[in-house]
N, C-alpha and C positions, 0 to 999 in steps of 0.2 A: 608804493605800488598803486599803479589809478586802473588801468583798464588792463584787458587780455590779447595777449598777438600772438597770432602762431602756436596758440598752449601752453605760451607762457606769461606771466603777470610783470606785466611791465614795472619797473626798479626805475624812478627819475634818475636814478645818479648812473645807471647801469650802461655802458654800453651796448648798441646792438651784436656788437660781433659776441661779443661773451653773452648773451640771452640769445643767442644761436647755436653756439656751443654748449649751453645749455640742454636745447632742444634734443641736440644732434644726441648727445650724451644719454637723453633721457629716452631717444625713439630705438636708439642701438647699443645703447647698454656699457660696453667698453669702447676707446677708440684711441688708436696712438695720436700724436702731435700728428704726424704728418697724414696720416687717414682724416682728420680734422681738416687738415690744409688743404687737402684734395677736394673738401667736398664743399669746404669755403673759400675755395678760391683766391686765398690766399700763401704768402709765404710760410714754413714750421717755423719761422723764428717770432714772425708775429704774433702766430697764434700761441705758443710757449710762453712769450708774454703774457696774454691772458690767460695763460694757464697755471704760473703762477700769481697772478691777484686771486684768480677764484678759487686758485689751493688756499690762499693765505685769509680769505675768507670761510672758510670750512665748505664750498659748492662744489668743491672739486676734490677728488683725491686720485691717488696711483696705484699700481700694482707695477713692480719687475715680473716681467713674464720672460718668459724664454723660448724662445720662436728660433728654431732650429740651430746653426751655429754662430757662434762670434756673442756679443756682449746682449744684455736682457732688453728689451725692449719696457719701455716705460707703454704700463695703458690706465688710460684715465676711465674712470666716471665718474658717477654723483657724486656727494658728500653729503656730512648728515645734514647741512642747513639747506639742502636746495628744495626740499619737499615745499617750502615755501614761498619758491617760485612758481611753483604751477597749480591751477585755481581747483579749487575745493569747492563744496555744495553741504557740507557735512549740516549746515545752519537749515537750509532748504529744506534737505533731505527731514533733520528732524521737526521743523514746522510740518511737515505735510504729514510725517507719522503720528502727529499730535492731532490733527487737524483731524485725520483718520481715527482716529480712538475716541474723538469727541462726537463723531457721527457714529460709531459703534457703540459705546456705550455713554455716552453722555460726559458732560462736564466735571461729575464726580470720580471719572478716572482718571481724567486729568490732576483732581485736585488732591487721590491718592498716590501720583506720582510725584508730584513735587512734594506733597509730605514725607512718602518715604526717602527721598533724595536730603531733603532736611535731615532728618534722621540719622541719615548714613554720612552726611558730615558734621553734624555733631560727633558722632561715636568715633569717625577719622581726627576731628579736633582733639576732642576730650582732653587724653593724655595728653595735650600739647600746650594746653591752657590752666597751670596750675598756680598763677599769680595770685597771692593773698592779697595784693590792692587792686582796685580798678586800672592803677594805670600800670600796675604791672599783663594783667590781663590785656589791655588792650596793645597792649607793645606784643603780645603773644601773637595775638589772632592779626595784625596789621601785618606780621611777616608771616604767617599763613596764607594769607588772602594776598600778600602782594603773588606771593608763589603761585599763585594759582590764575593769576591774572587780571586781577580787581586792583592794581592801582593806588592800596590804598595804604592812607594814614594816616595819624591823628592828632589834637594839638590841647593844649588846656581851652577849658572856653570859660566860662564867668561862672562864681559862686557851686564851688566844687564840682561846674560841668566838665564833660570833652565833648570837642569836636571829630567824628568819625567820618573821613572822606576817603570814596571810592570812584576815582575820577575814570575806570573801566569798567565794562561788566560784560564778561565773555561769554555769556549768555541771552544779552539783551535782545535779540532778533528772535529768538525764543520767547522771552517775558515778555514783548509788546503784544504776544498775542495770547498769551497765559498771565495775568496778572497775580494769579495764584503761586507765581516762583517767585515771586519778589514780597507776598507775605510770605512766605516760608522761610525765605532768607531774614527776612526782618526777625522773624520768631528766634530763629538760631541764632542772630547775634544777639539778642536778649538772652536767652539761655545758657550761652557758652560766656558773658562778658558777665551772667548774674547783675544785670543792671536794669532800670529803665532806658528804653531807646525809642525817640522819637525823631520822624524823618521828616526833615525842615527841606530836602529840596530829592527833584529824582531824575535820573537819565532817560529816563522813557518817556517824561513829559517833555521832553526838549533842552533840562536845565541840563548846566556841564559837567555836574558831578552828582549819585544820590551823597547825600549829606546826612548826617544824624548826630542827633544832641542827646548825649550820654549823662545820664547820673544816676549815681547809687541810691538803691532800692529805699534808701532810708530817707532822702530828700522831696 
């Protein structure tokens, strides 16, 4: 997806009639095949076509309705993957509430929101991380964080290290402007991995992954 059309995010691979039907879907809620065809100007058999790719893509789904006599009428809308056709601000929206709270009360609310947010995912962690080795630990918390959206994974690295990489951060439009979420993060994965964790490269400076060189407390 690169830019916005019509209020919807454009999909390189995506046809324009199905990022229409899209639309149409999301401005009116339900619509049969041929209520579709009517307003696109096309034939129902074409548009049925696209209708099922974007059923078989999860953007579209149906309802049998029954609309007075004779056989049920098929009606489409959204499906659960389309919410990510159409543009968000959620990242915006919370830069500015931050931005807000740092002219309200200063820098130090900001620096107790991200400590409480560390907090609150350690104790979401915890239970989840109960590996008696480091690399069983780290196998833990790597399919946590991939779940979550961080990308990440790790590999042995030299003289009992590992390498911890997190080639996302579904935060980072947020931490370019709070640098205080990306120590708090740091702290948590020292905490939940019980190791030392030093970060040898970071995504907010431009490099393509944060990176960090892991080894136990005792090295």
């Amino acid at each position: 997806m690169t830019r916005t059309e019509n209020g919807t995010l454009v999909h390189k691979q995506m046809p324009a009639t199905r990022r229409k039907i899209l639309k149409l879907l999301k401005e009116n809620g339900q619509l049969t095949a041929d209520e579709l065809a009517k307003l696109l100007g096309i034939s129902s058999v074409a548009v049925r076509r696209h209708l099922t790719k974007l059923e078989s893509d999860n953007l579209v789904a149906y309802d049998e309705v029954q609309r007075g006599m004779g056989r049920p009428s098929f009606v489409y809308r959204l499906g659960e993957a389309a919410d990510s056709y159409f543009p968000r601000r959620y990242e915006e929206l919370a830069t500015d509430v931050l931005e807000t709270i740092t002219e309200l009360y200063g820098s130090d609310a900001i620096d107790a929101i991200f400590r409480m947010r560390s907090q609150q995912l350690i104790q979401n962690y915890r239970s989840q991380i109960t590996g008696r080795t480091l690399n069983e630990r780290l196998d833990q918390l790597t399919r946590l964080r991939e779940a979550d959206g961080y990308m990440s994974t790790w590999e042995p690295g030299e003289d009992d290290t590992f390498i911890l990489k997190e080639a996302n951060c579904p935060i980072i439009n947020v931490a370019e402007g709070c640098y205080s979420a990306c120590d708090y993060d740091h702290v948590m994965l020292e905490n939940l991995l019980d190791a030392k964790v030093e970060r040898k490269s970071h995504l907010i400076n431009g490099d393509g992954a944060c990176v960090y060189k892991v080894k136990p407390k005792n090295k």
